[in-house]
N, C-alpha and C positions, 0 to 999 in steps of 0.2 A: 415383512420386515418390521421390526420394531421400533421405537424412536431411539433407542439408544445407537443400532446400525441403520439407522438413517442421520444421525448427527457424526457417526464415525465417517461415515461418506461426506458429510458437508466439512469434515474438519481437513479431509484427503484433498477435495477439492480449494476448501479455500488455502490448504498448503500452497498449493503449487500455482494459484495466482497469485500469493504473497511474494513469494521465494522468486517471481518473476521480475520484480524489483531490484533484486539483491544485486545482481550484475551490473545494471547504471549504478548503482549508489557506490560499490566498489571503485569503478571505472572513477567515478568524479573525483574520489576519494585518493584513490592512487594518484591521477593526472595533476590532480587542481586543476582541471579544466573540463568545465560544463560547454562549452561550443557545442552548438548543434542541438540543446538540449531546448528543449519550447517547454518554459515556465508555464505557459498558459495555458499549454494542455494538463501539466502537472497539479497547478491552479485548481481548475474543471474536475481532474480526479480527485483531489483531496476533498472536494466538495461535497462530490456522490461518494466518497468512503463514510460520509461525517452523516448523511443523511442514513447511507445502510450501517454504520455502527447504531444509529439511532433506533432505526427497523429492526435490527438485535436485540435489543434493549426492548424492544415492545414483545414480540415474539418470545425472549429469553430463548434462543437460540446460542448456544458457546460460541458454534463454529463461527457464527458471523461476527459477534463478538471480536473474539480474537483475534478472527483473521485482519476485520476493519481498525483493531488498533495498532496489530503490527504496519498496518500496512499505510495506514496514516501517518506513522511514527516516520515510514522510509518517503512517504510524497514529503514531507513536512524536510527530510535532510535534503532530500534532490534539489527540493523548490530553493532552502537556504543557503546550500550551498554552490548551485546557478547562480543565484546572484550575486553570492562574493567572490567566488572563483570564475564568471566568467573576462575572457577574456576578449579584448579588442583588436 
């Protein structure tokens, strides 16, 4: 394989861990209600997103790139919007 079909693979796969996101962030979006949602694991994720966008950036790797700013972009709305929309 090549590096250009070995970063099309990394781009496939970091699709579909991003894209795993999109359904809570909908979900909070539609309810206004984050119940049930643990900020702190959210927290913990955006952490290691920001360390592997950073390991992108060393490597110059797209896929991770990408995938780590989409996906920071969605822990960053979960996290903000748990704690305005949760309720009591």
């Amino acid at each position: 394989m090549n590096s250009i079909q070995i970063e099309i693979i990394g781009l496939l796969a970091a699709s579909f861990t991003t894209i795993a996101f999109v359904p809570q962030v909908f979900k909070i979006w539609k309810n206004k209600n984050a119940k049930g949602v643990s900020v702190s694991m959210y927290v913990i994720m955006l952490i290691g997103i920001c360390i592997w966008l950073y390991y992108g950036f060393l490597i110059k790797s797209l896929a991770v790139i990408i995938a780590n700013i989409i996906s920071g972009l969605l822990q960053l709305f979960i996290i903000v919007f748990a704690l305005i929309n949760r309720k009591n």
